[in-house]
FIMARMI-651094 format. One line per field, with one value per residue (C-alpha): residue number from 1; residue in one letter; x, y, z. Coordinates in steps of 0.25 Angstrom, whole numbers, padded with zeros to 4 digits. Layout:
N
pos: [NUM;...] $
code: [A;...] $
X: [X;...] $
Y: [Y;...] $
Z: [Z;...] $
***
This chain:
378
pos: [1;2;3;4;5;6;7;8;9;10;11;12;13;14;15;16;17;18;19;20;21;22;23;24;25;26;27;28;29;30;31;32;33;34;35;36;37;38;39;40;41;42;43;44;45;46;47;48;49;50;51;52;53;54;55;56;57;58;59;60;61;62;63;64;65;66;67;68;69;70;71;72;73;74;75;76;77;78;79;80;81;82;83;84;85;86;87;88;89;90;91;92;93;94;95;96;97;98;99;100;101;102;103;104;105;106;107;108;109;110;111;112;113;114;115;116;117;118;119;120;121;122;123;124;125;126;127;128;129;130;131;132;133;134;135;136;137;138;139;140;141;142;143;144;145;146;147;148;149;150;151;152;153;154;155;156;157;158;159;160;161;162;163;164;165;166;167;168;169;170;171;172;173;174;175;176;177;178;179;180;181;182;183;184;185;186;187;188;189;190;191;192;193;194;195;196;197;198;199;200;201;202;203;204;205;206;207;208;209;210;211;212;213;214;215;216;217;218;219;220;221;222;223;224;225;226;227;228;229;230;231;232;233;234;235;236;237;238;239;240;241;242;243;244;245;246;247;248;249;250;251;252;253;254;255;256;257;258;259;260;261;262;263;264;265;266;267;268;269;270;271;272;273;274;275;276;277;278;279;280;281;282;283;284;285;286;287;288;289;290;291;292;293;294;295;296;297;298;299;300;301;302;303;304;305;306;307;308;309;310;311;312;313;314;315;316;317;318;319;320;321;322;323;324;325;326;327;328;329;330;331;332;333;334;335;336;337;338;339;340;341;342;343;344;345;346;347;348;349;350;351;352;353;354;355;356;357;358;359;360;361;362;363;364;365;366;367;368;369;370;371;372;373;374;375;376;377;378] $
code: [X;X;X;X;X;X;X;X;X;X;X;X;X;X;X;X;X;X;X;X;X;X;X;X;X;X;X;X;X;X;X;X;X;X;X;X;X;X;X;X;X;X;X;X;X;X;X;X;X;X;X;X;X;X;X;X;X;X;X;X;X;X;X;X;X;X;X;X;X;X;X;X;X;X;X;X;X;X;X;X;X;X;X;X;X;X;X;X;X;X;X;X;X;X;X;X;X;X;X;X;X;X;X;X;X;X;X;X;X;X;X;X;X;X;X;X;X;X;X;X;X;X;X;X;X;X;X;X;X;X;X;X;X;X;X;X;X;X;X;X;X;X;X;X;X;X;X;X;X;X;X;X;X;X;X;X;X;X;X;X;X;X;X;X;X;X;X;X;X;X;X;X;X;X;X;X;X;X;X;X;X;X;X;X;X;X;X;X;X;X;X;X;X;X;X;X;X;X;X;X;X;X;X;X;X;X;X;X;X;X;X;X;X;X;X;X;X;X;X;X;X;X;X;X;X;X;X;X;X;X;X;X;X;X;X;X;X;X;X;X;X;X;X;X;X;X;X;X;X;X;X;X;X;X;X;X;X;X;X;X;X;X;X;X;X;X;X;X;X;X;X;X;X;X;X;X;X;X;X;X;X;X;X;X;X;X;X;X;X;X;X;X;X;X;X;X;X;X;X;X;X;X;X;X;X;X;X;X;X;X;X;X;X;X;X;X;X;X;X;X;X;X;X;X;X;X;X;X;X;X;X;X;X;X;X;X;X;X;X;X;X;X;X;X;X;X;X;X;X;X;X;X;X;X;X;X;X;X;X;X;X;X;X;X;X;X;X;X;X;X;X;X;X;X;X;X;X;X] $
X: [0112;0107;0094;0096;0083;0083;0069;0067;0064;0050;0053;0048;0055;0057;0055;0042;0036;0038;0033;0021;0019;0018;0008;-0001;-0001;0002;-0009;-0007;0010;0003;-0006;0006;0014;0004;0000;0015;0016;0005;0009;0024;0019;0009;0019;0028;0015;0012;0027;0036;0050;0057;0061;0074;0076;0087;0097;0106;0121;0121;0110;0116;0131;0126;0119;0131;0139;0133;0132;0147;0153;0163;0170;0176;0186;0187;0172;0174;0163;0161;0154;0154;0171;0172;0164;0171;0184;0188;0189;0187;0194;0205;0208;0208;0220;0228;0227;0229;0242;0246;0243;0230;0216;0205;0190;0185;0170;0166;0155;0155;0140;0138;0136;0136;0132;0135;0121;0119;0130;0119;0113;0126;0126;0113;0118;0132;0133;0145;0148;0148;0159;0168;0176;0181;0194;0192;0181;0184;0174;0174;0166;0152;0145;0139;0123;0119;0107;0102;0088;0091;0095;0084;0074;0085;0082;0094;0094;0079;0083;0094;0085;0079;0079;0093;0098;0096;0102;0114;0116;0112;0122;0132;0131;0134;0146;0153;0163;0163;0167;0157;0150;0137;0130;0133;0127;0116;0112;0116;0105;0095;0098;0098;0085;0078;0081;0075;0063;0061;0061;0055;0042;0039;0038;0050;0046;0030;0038;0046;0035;0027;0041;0042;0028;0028;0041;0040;0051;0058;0059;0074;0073;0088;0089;0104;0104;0119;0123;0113;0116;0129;0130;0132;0143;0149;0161;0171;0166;0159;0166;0163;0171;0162;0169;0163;0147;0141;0130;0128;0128;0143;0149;0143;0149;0162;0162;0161;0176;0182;0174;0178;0192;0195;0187;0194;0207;0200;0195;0208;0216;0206;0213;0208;0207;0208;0206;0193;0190;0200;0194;0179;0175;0187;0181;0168;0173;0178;0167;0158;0168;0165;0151;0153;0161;0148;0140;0149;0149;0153;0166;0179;0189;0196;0189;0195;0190;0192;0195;0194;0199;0190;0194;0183;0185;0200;0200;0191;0196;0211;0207;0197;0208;0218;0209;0205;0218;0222;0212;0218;0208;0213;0210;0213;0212;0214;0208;0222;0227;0241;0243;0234;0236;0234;0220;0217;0219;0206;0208;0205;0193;0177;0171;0176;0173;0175;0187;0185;0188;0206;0203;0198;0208;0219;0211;0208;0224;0228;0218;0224;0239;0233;0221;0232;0238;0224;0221;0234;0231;0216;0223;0234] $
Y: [0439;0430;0436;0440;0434;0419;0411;0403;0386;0389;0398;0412;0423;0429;0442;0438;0434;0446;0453;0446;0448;0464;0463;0455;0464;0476;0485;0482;0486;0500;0502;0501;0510;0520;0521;0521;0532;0540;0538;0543;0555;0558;0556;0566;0576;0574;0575;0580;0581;0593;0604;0608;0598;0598;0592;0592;0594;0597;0608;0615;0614;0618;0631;0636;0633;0640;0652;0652;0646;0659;0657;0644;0640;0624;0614;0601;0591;0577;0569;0568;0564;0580;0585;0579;0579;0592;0606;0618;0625;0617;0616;0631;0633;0621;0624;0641;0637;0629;0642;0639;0645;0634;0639;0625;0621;0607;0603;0588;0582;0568;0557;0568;0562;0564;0570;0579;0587;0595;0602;0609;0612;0616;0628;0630;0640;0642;0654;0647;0637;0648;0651;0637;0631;0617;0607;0594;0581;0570;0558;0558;0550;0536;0539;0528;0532;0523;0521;0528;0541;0539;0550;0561;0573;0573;0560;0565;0578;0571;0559;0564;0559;0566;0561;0547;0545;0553;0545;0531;0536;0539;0526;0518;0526;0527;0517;0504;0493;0481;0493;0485;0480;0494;0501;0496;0495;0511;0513;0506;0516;0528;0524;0520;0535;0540;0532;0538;0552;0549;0541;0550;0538;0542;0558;0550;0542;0555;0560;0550;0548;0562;0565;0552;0556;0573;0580;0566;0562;0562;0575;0574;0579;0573;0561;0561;0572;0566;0578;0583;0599;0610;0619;0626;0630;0624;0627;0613;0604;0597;0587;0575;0576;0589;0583;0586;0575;0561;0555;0558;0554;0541;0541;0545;0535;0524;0525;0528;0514;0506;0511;0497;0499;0512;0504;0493;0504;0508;0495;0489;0487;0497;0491;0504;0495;0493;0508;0510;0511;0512;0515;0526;0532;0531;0537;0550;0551;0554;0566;0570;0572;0577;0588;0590;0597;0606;0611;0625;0623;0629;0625;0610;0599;0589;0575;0575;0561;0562;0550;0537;0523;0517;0522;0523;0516;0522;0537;0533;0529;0541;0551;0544;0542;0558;0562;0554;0566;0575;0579;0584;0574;0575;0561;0559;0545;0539;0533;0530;0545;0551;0541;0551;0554;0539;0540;0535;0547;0555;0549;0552;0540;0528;0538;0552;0560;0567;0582;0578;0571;0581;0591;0580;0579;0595;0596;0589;0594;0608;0602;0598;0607;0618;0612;0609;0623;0629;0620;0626;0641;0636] $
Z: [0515;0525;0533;0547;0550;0554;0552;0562;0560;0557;0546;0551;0552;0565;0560;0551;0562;0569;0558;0558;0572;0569;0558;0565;0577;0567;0572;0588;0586;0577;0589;0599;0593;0589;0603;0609;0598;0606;0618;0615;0610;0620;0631;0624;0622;0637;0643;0632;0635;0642;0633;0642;0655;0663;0659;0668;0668;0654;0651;0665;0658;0645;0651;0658;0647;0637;0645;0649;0635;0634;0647;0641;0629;0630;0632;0638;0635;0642;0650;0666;0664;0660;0668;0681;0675;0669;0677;0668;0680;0682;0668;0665;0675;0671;0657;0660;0665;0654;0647;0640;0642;0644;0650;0651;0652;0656;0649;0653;0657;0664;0652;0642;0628;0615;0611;0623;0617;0609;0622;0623;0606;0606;0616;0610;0601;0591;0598;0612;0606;0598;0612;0614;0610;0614;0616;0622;0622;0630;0625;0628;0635;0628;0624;0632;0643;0653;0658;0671;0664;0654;0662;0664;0657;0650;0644;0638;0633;0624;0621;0608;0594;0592;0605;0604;0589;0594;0606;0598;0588;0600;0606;0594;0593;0606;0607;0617;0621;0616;0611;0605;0616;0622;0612;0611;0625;0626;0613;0620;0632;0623;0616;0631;0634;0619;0622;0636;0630;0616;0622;0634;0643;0651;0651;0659;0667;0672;0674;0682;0690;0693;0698;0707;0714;0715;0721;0722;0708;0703;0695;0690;0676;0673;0679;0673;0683;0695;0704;0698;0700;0693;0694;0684;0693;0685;0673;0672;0680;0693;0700;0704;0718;0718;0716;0731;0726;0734;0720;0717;0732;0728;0714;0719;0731;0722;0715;0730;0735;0722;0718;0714;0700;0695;0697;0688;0678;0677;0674;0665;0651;0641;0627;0615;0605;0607;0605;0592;0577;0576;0591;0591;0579;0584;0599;0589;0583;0595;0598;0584;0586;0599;0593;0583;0595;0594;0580;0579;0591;0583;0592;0595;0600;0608;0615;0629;0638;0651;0660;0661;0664;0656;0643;0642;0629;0620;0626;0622;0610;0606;0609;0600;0589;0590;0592;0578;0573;0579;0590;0604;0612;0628;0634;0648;0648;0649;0663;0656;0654;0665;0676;0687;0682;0683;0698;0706;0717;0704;0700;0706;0701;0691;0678;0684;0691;0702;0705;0706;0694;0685;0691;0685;0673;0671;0674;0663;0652;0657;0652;0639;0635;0631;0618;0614;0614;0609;0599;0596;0595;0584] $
***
């Protein structure tokens, strides 16, 4: 086999020379890293991590839910698309009327990823799960993490030895278009946020941060929600129309402002092909894992697709390849089938529905959840 390392016109190899550089300088390098050791460990001894923050949307869900768990039978799971998009009250009278009894809670979080979902298994126990007939999961969100999120509570908390292979794993698995670039960009994202926790250097610079500014420091814990509320109302759901925040009138202005872009959105050509064989399986396989924090559930699981222009084609293609497995699939990421749902008066932003947009959506999960369950009794 031909060697991967090329000498140059002088004879030397490039990696001999740098080889050679490290042992003549071999006791400065030790001395480097023996002191950067220290300092890690002494910034972890003098600011050690939170035990419990705040972590926002989730820990706040997760405390409710596990104090109501008996008032429901069927458990969505998602990112922010849930959240907006399915009303667990809505969707208890449709399906009653279609003769079936569903007590939904929506237990969709802003950018919810794939190794978060062990805060909720940690407080699950099988007894809490013996109730439920259906569990439906949307596609978590990818692992990537960008700087800017890096200081949030929640990113720290999840940021630990087991979050980072998880999420490296994750990302080498979740399917995309020119998908090598992307992953390794996003890997070098996720390991910027290990860093910041591991070294300590980003718990100092909090701290410096938060002592110079006072009251005024940011003192957001889930910059994913920024200054969603909490209402548990609906069991879960809350229409982005709904957010009294300045934050989310100027979200929901843009789409109104830019109307020309959803149309674009919407006739761009979707290739499928793209996402077929490997990248399907690989798609299936994240919901299999994400069925995994949920070990001891009896009931059915099934994948649940709510509408979003930009990933038409790997949806449509994960719901045909889990349905060739026979798993329930409700896929609503179909313009061809759903037009209505694809309307722009429908829609908060370019990614989520507003609130007549998940009353469409919830409408037509009540005509179809009935089936599923019928099935689950039989």
């Amino acid at each position: 086999m031909h060697s991967a390392i090329r000498t140059n016109d002088r004879g030397n190899s490039g990696l001999l020379d740098l080889l050679r550089m490290f042992r003549e300088r071999f006791w400065a390098v030790l001395a480097f890293f023996l002191i950067g050791l220290m300092a890690v460990f002494g910034l972890n001894m003098a600011i050690p991590p939170e035990d419990a923050p705040d972590i926002g949307q989730l820990g706040k869900r997760a405390e409710f839910f596990t104090k109501t768990y008996q008032d429901y039978n069927v458990l969505f799971v998602g990112t922010s698309s849930t959240y907006r998009g399915v009303d667990p009250v809505l969707l208890q009278e449709v399906a009653a009327r279609n003769g079936c009894d569903v007590r939904a809670f929506n237990f969709g979080i802003p950018k919810l990823r794939f190794t978060e979902l062990r805060y909720l298994q940690e407080r699950l126990t099988p007894e809490m799960l013996r109730g439920f007939d259906l569990i439906f999961l949307a596609p978590m969100a990818s692992s990537k993490i960008r700087p800017n999120n890096w200081s949030s509570d929640r990113i720290q908390y999840f940021s630990d030895f087991r979050g980072y292979w998880d999420s490296l794993v994750d990302i080498w698995h979740t399917p995309m278009v020119n998908a090598v670039p992307k992953q390794i960009y996003y890997s070098s994202l996720l390991t910027g946020a290990f860093a910041y926790r591991q070294l300590g250097i980003g718990r100092l610079a909090d701290n410096f941060h938060e002592t110079s500014l006072g009251d005024d420091a940011d003192q957001g814990s889930d910059v994913f929600g920024g200054d969603a509320i909490v209402d548990f109302s609906r069991h879960g759901h809350v229409a982005l129309d709904d957010e009294p925040s300045e934050q989310f009138a100027k979200r929901g202005q843009i789409i109104k402002d830019r109307p020309g872009y959803f149309d674009t959105l919407k006739q761009k050509n979707v290739s499928f092909d793209e996402f077929r064989g490997s990248s399907a399986e690989r798609a299936l396989q994240r919901f299999e894992w994400t069925k995994d924090y949920f070990p001891d559930f009896e009931g059915t699981f099934g994948i649940f697709l709510p509408p979003l222009l930009t990933t038409r084609g790997q949806d449509t293609v994960l719901a045909e390849t889990a349905e060739a497995q026979g798993v329930p699939v409700l896929n609503y990421n179909l313009m061809d089938r759903y037009p209505e749902l694809f309307e722009l008066e429908h829609w908060f932003d370019y990614y989520h529905l507003g609130r007549s947009g998940a009353e469409v959506l919830t409408r037509l999960i009540g005509e179809d959840i009935c089936p599923l369950l019928d099935q689950k009794k039989s």
